[in-house]
C-alpha positions as CSV (number, residue, x, y, z in Angstrom):
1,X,0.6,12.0,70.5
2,X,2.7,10.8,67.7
3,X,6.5,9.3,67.7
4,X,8.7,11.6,66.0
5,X,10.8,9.6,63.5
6,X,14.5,10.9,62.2
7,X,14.2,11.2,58.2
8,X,17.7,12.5,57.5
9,X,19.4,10.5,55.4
10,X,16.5,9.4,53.4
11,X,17.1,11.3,50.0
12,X,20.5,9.9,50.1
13,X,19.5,6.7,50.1
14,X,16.3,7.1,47.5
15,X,19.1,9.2,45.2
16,X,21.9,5.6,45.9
17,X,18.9,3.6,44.6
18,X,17.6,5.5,42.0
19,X,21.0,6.9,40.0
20,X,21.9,2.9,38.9
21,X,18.9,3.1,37.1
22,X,18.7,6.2,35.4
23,X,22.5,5.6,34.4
24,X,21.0,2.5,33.3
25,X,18.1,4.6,31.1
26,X,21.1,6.8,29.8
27,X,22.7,4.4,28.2
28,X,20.2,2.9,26.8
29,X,18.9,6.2,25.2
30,X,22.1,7.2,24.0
31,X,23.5,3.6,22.0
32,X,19.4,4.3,20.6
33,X,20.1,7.9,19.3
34,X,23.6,6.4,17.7
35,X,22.2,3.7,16.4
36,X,19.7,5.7,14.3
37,X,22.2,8.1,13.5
38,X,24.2,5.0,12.3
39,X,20.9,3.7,10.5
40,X,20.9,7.2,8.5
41,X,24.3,7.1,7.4
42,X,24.3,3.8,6.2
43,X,21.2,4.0,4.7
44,X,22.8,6.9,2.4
45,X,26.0,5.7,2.0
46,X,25.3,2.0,1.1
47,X,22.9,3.7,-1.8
48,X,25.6,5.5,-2.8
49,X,28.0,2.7,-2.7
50,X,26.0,0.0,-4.6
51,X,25.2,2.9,-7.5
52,X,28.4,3.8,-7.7
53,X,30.5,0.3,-7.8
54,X,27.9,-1.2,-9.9
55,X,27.3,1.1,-12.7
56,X,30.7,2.1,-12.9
57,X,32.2,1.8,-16.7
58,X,36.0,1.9,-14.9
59,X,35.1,-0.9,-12.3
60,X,33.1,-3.2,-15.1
61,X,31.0,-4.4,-12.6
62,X,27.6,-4.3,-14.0
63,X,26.7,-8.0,-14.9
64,X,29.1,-9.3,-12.1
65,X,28.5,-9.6,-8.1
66,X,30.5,-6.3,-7.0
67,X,29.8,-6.7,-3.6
68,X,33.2,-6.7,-2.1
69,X,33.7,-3.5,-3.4
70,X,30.9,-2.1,-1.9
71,X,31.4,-3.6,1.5
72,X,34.8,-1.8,1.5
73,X,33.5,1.5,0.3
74,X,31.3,1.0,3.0
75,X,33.1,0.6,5.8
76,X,35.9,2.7,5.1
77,X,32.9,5.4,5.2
78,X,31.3,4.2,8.1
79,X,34.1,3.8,10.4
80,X,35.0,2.4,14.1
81,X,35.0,-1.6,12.9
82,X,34.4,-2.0,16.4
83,X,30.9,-1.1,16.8
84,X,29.5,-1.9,13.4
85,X,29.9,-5.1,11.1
86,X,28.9,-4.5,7.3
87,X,28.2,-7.1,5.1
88,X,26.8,-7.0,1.2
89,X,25.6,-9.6,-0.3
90,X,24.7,-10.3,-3.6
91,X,21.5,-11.8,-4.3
92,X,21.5,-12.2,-8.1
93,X,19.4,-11.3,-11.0
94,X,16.0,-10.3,-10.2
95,X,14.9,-13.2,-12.9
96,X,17.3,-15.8,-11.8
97,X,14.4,-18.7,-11.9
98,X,14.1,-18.0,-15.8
99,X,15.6,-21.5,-17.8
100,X,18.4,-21.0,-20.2
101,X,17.1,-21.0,-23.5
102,X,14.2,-18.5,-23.0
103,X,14.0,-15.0,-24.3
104,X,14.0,-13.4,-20.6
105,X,17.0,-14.9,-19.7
106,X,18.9,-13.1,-22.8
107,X,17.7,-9.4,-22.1
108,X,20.1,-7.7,-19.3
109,X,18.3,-8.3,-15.9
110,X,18.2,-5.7,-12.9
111,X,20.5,-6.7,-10.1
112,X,19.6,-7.4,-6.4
113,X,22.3,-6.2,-3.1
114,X,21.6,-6.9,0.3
115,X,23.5,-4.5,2.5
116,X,23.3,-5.8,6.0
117,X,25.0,-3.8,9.4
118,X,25.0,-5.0,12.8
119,X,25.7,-2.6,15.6
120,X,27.2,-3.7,19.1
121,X,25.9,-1.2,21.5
122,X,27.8,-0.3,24.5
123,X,28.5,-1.7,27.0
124,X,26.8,-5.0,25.8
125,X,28.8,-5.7,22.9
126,X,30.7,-8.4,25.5
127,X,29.0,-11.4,26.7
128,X,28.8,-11.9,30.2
129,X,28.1,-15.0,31.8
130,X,27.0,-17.5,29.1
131,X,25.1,-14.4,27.5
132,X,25.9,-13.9,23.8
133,X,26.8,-10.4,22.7
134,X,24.0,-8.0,21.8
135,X,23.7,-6.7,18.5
136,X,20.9,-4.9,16.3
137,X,20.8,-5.6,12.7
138,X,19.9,-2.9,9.8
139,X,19.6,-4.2,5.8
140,X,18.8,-2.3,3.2
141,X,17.7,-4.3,-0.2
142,X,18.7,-2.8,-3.5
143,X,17.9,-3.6,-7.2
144,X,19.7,-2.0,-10.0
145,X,18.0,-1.2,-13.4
146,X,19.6,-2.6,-15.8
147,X,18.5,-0.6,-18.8
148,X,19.4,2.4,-16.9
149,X,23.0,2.0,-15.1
150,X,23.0,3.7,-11.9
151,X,19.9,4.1,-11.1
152,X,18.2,2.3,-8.2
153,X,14.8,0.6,-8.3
């Protein structure tokens, strides 16, 4: 014949060890769904920003790096500074490697942007015992034509 053994109480303790971890799971899944719902923003708005601030007649840009003005645009449409760092970076003419005196180097060239944004995902944007912060980066690369102002290659 069998011992009978006393189970109460073991839910409680399967439900104390198993609720860290799926809190754990939670988070994870919900900085993922905001970061790809950060990815899609910026991914429009940095297009729009660089075709904009590039091509524009009233800003002169076109020719010139115009990158700080897109990295503002930018974040003042992105938001919370907190979470996301944007930078743009210029990268030059497409036929920078051209010498001076050659014909290439005197027809307009099309202009490369790097737009680059880091997200800090809760709660791991601190670092914790000698652990650096995490981040996840995002860039987007684009060239503008330059027989064509404001359109993107």
């Amino acid at each position: 014949m069998g011992v009978m053994r006393d189970e109460s109480g073991q839910m409680s303790v399967e439900l104390a060890v198993l609720m860290p971890v799926a809190l754990a799971l939670l988070v994870i899944v919900v900085d993922l769904m905001v970061f790809i719902g950060d990815c899609a923003r910026f991914d429009r708005v940095s297009a729009e920003m660089v075709r904009i601030n590039v091509a524009s007649p009233s800003s002169d840009a076109y020719g010139r790096d115009a990158s700080s003005s897109i990295q503002q645009g930018i974040s003042a449409a992105m938001g919370d500074p907190d979470r996301l760092d944007i930078q743009v970076s210029y990268q030059g003419k497409l036929y920078s490697g051209t010498e001076e005196g050659s014909l290439i180097s005197m027809l307009p060239q099309p202009q490369c942007y790097r737009c680059s944004m880091t997200y800090h995902p809760w709660p791991f944007n601190v670092g914790f015992a000698g652990f650096a912060p995490l981040s996840i980066q995002h860039h987007r690369d684009f060239v503008m034509d330059s027989y064509r102002p404001g359109i993107l290659i």
